[in-house]
C-alpha positions in Angstrom: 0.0 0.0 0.0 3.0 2.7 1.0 3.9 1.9 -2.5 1.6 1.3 -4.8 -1.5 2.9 -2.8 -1.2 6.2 -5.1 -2.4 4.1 -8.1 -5.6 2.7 -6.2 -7.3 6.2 -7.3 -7.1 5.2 -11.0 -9.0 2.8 -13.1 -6.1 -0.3 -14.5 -3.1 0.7 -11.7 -1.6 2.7 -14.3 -0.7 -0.8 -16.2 -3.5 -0.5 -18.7 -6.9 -2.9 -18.8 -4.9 -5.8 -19.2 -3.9 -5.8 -15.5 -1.1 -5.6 -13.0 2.2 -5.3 -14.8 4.1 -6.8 -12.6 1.7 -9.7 -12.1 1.8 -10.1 -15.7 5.6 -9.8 -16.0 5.7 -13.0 -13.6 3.5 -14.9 -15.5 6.1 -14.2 -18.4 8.4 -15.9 -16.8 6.7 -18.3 -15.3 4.7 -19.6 -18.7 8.0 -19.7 -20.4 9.3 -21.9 -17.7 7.2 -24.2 -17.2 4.7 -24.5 -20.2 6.9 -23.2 -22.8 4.7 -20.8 -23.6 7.1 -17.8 -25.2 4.9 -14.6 -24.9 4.9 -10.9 -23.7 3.0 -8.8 -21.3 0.7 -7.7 -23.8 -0.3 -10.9 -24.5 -1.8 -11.6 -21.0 -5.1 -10.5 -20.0 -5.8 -10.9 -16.3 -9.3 -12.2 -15.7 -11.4 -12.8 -12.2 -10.7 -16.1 -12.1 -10.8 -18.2 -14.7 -14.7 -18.6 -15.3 -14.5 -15.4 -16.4 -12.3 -16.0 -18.9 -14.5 -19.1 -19.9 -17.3 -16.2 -20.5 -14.8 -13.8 -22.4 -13.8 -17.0 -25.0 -17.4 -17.9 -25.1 -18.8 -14.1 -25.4 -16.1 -13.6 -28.3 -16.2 -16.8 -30.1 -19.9 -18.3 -29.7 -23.5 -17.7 -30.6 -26.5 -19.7 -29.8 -27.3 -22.8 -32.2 -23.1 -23.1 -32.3 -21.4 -25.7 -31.8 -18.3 -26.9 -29.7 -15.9 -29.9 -29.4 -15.7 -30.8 -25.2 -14.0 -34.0 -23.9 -17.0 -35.9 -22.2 -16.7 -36.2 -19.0 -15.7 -32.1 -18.3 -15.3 -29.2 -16.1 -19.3 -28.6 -14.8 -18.7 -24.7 -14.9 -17.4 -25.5 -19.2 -20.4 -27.5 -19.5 -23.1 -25.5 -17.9 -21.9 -22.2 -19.4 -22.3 -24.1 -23.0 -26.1 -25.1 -22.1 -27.2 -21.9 -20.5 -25.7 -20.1 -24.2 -27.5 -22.1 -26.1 -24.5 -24.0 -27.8 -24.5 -28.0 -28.5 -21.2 -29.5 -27.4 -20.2 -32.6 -28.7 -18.4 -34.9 -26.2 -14.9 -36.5 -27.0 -14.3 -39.9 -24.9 -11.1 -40.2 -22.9 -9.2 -42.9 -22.1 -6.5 -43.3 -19.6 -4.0 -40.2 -21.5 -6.7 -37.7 -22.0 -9.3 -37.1 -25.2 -9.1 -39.3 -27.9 -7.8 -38.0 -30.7 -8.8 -40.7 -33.2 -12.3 -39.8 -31.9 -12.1 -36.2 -32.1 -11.0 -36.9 -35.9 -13.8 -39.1 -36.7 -16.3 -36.1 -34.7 -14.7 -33.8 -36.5 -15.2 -35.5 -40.0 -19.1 -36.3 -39.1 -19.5 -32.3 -38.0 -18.1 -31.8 -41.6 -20.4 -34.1 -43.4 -23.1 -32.5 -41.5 -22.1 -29.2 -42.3 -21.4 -28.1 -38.9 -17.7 -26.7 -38.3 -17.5 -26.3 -34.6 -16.5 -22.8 -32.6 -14.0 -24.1 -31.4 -11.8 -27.7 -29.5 -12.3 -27.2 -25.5 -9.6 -29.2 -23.5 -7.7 -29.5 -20.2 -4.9 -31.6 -21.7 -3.0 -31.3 -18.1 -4.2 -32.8 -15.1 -7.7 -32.9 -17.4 -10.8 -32.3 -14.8 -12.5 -34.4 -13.5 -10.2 -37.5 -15.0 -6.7 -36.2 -13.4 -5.2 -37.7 -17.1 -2.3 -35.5 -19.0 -2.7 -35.5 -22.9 0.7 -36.6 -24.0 2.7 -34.4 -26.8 1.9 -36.6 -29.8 -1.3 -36.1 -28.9 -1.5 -32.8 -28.5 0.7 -32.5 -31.6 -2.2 -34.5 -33.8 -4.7 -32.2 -32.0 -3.1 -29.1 -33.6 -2.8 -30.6 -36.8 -7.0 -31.9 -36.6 -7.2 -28.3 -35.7 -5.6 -26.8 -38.6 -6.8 -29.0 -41.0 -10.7 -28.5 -40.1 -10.0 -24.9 -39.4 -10.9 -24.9 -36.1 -9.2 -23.6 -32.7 -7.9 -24.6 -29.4 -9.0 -23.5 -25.9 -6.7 -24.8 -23.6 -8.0 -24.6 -20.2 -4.7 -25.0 -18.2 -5.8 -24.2 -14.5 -4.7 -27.3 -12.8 -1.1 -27.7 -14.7 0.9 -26.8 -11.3 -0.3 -29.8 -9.7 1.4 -32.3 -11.7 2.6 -34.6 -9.0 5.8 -35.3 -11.0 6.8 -31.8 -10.8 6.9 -31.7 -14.5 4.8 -31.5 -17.5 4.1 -31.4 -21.3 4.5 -28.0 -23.3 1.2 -26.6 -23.4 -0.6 -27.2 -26.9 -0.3 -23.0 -27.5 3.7 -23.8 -26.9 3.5 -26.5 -29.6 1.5 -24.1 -32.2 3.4 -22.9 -34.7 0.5 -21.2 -37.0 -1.8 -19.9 -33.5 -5.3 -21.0 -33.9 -4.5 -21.9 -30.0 -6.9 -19.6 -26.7 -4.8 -20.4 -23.1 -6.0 -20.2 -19.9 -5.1 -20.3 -16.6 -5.7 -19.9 -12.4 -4.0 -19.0 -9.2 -7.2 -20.7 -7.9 -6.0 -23.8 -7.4 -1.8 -23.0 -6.6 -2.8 -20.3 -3.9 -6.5 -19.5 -3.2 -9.8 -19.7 -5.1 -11.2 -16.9 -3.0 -8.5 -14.7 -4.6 -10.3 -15.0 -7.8 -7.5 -14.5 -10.1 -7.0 -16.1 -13.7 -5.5 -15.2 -17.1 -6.0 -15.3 -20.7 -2.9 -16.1 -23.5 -4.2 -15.1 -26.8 -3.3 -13.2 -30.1 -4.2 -9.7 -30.1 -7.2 -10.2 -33.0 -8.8 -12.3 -30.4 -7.5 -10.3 -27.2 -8.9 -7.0 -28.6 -12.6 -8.5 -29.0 -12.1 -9.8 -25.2 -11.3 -6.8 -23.8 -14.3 -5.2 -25.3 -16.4 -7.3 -23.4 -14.2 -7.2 -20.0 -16.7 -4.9 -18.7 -15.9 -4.6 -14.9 -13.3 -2.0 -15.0 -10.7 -4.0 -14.3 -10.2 -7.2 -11.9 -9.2 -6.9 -8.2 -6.2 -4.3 -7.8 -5.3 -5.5 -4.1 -5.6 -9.5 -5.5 -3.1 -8.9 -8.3 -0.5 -6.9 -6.2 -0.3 -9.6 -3.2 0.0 -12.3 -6.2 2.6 -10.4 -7.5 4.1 -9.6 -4.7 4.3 -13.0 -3.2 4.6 -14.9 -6.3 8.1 -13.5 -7.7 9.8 -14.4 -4.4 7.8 -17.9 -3.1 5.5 -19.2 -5.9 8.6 -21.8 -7.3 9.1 -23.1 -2.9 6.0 -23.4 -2.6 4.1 -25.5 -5.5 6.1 -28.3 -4.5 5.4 -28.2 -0.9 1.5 -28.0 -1.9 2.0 -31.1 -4.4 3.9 -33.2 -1.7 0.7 -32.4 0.4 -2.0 -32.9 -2.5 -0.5 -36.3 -2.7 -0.3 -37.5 0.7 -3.9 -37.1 0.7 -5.1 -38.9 -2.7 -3.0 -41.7 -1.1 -5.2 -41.5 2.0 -8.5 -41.4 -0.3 -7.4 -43.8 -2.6 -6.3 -46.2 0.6 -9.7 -45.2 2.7 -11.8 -46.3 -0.8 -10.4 -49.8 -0.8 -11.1 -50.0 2.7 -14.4 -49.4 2.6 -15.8 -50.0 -0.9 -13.2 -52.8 -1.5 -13.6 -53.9 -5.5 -17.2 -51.8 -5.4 -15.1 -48.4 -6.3 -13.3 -48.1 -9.5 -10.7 -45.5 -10.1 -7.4 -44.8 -11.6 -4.5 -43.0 -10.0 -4.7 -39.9 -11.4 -1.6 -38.1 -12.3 -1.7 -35.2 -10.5 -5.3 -32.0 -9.4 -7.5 -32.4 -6.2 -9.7 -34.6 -7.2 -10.8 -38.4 -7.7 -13.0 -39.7 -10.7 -14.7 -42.8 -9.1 -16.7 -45.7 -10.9 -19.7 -47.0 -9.1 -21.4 -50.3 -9.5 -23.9 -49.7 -12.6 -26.9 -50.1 -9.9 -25.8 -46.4 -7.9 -27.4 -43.3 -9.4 -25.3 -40.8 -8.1 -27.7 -38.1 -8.0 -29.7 -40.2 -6.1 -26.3 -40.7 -3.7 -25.8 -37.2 -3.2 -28.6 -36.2 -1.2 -28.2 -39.5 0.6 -24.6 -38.6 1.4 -25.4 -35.0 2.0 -27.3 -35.9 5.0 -24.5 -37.7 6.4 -22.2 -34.9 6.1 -20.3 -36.1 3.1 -20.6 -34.0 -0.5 -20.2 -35.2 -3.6 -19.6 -34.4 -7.4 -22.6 -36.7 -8.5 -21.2 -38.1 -12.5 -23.6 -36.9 -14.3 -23.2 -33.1 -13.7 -19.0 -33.5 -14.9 -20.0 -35.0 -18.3 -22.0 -34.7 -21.7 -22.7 -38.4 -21.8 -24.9 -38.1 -18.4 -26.4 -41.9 -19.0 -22.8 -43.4 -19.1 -21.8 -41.4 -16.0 -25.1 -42.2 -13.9 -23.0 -44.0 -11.7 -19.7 -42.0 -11.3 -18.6 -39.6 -9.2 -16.1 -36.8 -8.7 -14.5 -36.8 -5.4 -12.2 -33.2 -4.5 -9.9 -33.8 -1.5 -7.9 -31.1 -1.1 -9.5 -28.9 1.6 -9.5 -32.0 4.1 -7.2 -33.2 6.9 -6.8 -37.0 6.6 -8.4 -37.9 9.5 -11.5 -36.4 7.5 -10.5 -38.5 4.3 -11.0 -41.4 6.3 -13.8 -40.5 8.1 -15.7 -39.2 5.0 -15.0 -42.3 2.9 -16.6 -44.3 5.8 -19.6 -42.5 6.1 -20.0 -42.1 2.1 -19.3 -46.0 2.3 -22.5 -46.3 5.0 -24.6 -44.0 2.9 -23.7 -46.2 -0.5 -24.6 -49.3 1.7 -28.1 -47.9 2.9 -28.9 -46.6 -0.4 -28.2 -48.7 -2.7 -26.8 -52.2 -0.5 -23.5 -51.5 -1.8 -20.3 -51.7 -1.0 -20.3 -55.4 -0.7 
């Protein structure tokens, strides 16, 4: 405040609409670092949090009766925006390393005998929500070159690549793009604190001009971006890995309290990094019908079908997020979720 408090008393801190320069400056650096990403400033468009820059792509790219390419089991906040605007997604399957890409070039080739070229290709190709899978290079490689070929962008939705447990991961698919057709997007949601409600766009000017036209709040939080900034240039690189090592510990617990309790009844695969678990259900549980159910007990879930496009095939799924908890709660949870599955539906065995 004794040093920046003079430009409180201005719209854009004296760095513009595009946000705190120096918060920008860091993510510069840190972009280049760890995504690959080679870009400037200017190229960086702070956002309150990243579902607002969901609704900037969406307000600039999409119109009602559109349609977009999603993976199929998604974000809920990607998913829900897409319904309320009036916009069909089309969902991609995933296996164990992310979307498909065989399948998004067969969905792409039906949307083309249809007619129908699609707004744009939404993915989380690291630490992909709610699945925890990382879309490997040649992957993302084939994606860009389905992209190119059909004419048809990229919005990479990037806001859980710090937690990749091994510390490291893939260039991001706007690194690998050597003709742009790629959107990039990213949190400090989910590195430092959701309630600081802080994201960031990557994008080409053409496309960051028409944003900024609809970035109609005067600017995001000054105070949020000068702490980030503040703190980030001097601790962000000590303390990811601390907050990873911690992540992890409690997945473990989850993962162990699960076979406890559910034994062969819970289905999941180690995911390879986020705060979250993607859990298979026998096909007889209805997870919406779980949720209240386990509500009552003190336990919330992420019922399956509200993280996916296919909401038949993940009726019995759920999305479990166990980063808020100590692991005494982990374990107590996954018992009384366990006691709530049994009384509802006369699993786990």
């Amino acid at each position: 405040m004794r040093r920046e408090g003079r430009t409180l008393a201005s719209y854009g801190l004296t760095s513009g609409p595009q946000g705190y320069r120096a918060l920008r400056e860091f993510l510069v650096g840190k972009l280049k670092a760890d995504a690959g990403i080679r870009c400037t400033a200017d190229d960086i468009l702070i956002t309150s949090g990243s579902l607002q820059a969901l609704d900037l792509v969406n307000g600039t790219l999409l119109a009602r009766g559109d349609t977009v390419i999603i993976e199929e089991d998604c974000y809920q906040g990607s998913i829900n925006r897409l319904l309320r605007l009036g916009v069909t997604p089309v969902g991609i399957p995933l296996d164990r390393d992310g979307m498909r890409v065989d399948a998004l070039a067969a969905a792409l080739e039906d949307l083309k005998r249809k007619g129908v070229r699609p707004k744009y290709i939404y993915t989380i190709p690291t630490v992909q929500n709610p699945t925890g899978t990382i879309l490997p290079v040649e992957r993302r490689r084939k994606m860009l070159e389905l992209s190119a070929a059909h004419g048809v962008p990229i919005f990479e939705d990037d806001c859980y690549c710090d937690l990749v447990w091994s510390g490291t991961r893939p260039p991001a698919i706007y690194a690998l793009s050597e003709r742009g057709g790629v959107i990039h997007i990213g949190s400090f949601s989910k590195s430092i604190a959701p309630a600081l409600r802080v994201g960031y766009i990557v994008a080409p000017w053409e496309v960051m001009s028409r944003m900024l036209a609809l970035k109609t709040d005067a600017g995001s939080g000054a105070l949020e971006q000068m702490v980030l900034a503040e703190y980030c240039a001097a601790n962000f690189a000590k303390h990811v890995p601390l907050l990873r090592r911690s992540l992890r510990a409690k997945l473990v617990t989850l993962m162990e309290s699960l076979k406890e309790h559910f034994g062969e009844a819970a289905e999941f695969d180690d995911p390879r990094g986020g705060i979250f678990l993607w859990v298979k259900l026998p096909d007889g549980v209805d997870a919406l019908k779980l949720y209240p159910t386990a509500l009552a007990a003190g336990v919330v879930i992420n019922p399956g079908p509200e993280w996916s496009v296919n909401r038949e095939r993940a009726r019995s799924r759920m999305r479990l997020c166990f980063a808020s908890l100590s692991h005494e709660e982990i374990h107590q949870g996954v018992a009384a979720l366990a006691d709530a599955c049994r009384k509802e539906f006369g699993v786990p065995r």
